[in-house]
N, C-alpha and C positions, 0 to 999 in steps of 0.2 A: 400309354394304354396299348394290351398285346390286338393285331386282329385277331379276330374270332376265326375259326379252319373256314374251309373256302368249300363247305359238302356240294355248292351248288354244279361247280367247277368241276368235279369229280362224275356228278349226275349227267351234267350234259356230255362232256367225253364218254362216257361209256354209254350214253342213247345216239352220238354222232356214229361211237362205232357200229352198234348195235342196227343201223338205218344205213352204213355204208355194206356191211356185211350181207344182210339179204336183201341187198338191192336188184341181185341178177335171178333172186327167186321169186318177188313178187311182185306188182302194181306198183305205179310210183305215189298214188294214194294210199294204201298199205307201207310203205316204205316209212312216208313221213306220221304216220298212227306206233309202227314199231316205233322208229328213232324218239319222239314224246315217249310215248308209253316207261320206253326203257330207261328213259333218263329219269325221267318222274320215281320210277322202281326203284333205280340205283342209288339217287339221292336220298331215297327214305331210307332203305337199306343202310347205306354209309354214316345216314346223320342219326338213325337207332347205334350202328355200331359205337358210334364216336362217345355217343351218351351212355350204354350198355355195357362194353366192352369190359370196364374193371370189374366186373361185377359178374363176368363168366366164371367158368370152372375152367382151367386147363385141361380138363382132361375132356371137358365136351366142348373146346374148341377143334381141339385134335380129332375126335373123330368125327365133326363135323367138317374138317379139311380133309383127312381122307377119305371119306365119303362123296365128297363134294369132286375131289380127283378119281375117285376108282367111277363112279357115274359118268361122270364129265369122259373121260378116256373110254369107256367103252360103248357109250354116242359112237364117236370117233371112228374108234374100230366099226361100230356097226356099220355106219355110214359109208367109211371105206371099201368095207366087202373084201372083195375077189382084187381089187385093184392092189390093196398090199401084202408085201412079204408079211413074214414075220417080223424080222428085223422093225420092217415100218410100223407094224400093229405095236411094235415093245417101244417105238419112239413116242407113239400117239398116246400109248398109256400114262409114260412120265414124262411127257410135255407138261403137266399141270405142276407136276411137282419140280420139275427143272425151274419151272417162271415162280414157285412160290419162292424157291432159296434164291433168285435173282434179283424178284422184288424186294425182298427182305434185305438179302444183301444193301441194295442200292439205296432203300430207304434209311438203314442202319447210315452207310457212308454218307447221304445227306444229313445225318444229327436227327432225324425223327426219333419221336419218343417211341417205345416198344410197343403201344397202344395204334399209334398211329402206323410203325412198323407191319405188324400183323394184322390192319385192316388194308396197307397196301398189298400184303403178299395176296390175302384173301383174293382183293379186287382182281389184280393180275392173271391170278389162278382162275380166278371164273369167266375172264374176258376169253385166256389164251383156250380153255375147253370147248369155250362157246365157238369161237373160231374157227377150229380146226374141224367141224363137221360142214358148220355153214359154206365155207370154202369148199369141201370136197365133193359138197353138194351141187354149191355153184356155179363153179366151174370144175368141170370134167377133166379137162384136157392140163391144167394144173399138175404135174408130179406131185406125189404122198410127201415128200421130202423139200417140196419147196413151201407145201400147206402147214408141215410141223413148224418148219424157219419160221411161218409168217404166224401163223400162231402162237411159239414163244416170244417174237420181235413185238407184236402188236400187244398181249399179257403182259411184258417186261414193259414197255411205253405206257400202258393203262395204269401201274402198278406204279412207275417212276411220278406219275401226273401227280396218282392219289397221295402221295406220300408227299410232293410238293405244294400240293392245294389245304393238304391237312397238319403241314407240320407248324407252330406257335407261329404266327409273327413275330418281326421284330419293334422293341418299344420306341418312343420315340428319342428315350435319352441312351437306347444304344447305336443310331445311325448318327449321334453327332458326333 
């Protein structure tokens, strides 16, 4: 018998990150209401996706992912301000999309299905967006260029989990 995916796994990583990320912004009572909250979100999110997913349209996945990026990336920018160049505001915009073909990639090279592939890149892609403002928000003194690193590292890590929590298990007559 295969396990069943693992949404739970997925929910709470992405509420642990979501409660370590604005931790320098708000109460440590607030902290641990985000970190629930977002896990709670994410697993419903994930465990709709995994059930939903065959059953989208391609083409209103797609511009629900660039959408989800051109939003997500101009947070970013906004956020940033006056602190970045150019250069940094054009890395902050495809940082999302750098961590979608990363996750994807990495999911692919782990053997997840394409289902499960494109709800990793999704996840990554909205971890690394969500990131890269919270950061620049909460800590100042941080460089633009070390907050986009740690914002596609952290998207590509969320992205990698989802894709390991979600991909088939194995049966019991194939580990013997």
């Amino acid at each position: 018998m295969a396990d069943r995916p693992k949404v739970e796994v997925v929910g709470v990583m992405v509420g642990v990150t979501a409660g370590i990320l604005s931790d320098p912004l708000v109460p440590w009572w607030l902290f641990l209401l985000i970190a629930a909250g977002v896990a709670a979100l994410a697993g419903g999110i994930v465990a709709q996706a995994v059930s939903g997913l065959p059953s989208v349209r391609p083409a209103a996945l797609a511009g629900a992912t660039v959408l989800l990026g051109l939003l997500g990336g101009l947070a970013g920018v906004a956020v940033a301000g006056s602190r970045a160049n150019a250069w940094q505001d054009v890395a902050i915009l495809l940082s999302g999309y750098v961590v979608l073909r990363l996750a994807g990639a990495t999911a692919d090279r782990l053997g997840a299905g394409t289902n499960v592939s494109l709800i990793a890149s999704l996840t990554g892609e909205a971890v690394a967006l969500a990131t890269v403002p919270l950061l620049l928000a909460g800590h100042p003194r941080l460089s633009v260029w070390a907050v986009v690193g740690i914002g596609v590292g952290v998207g590509w890590l969320e992205g990698a989990v989802t894709a390991i929590a979600l991909s088939p298990g194995r049966t019991a007559a194939e580990e013997d």
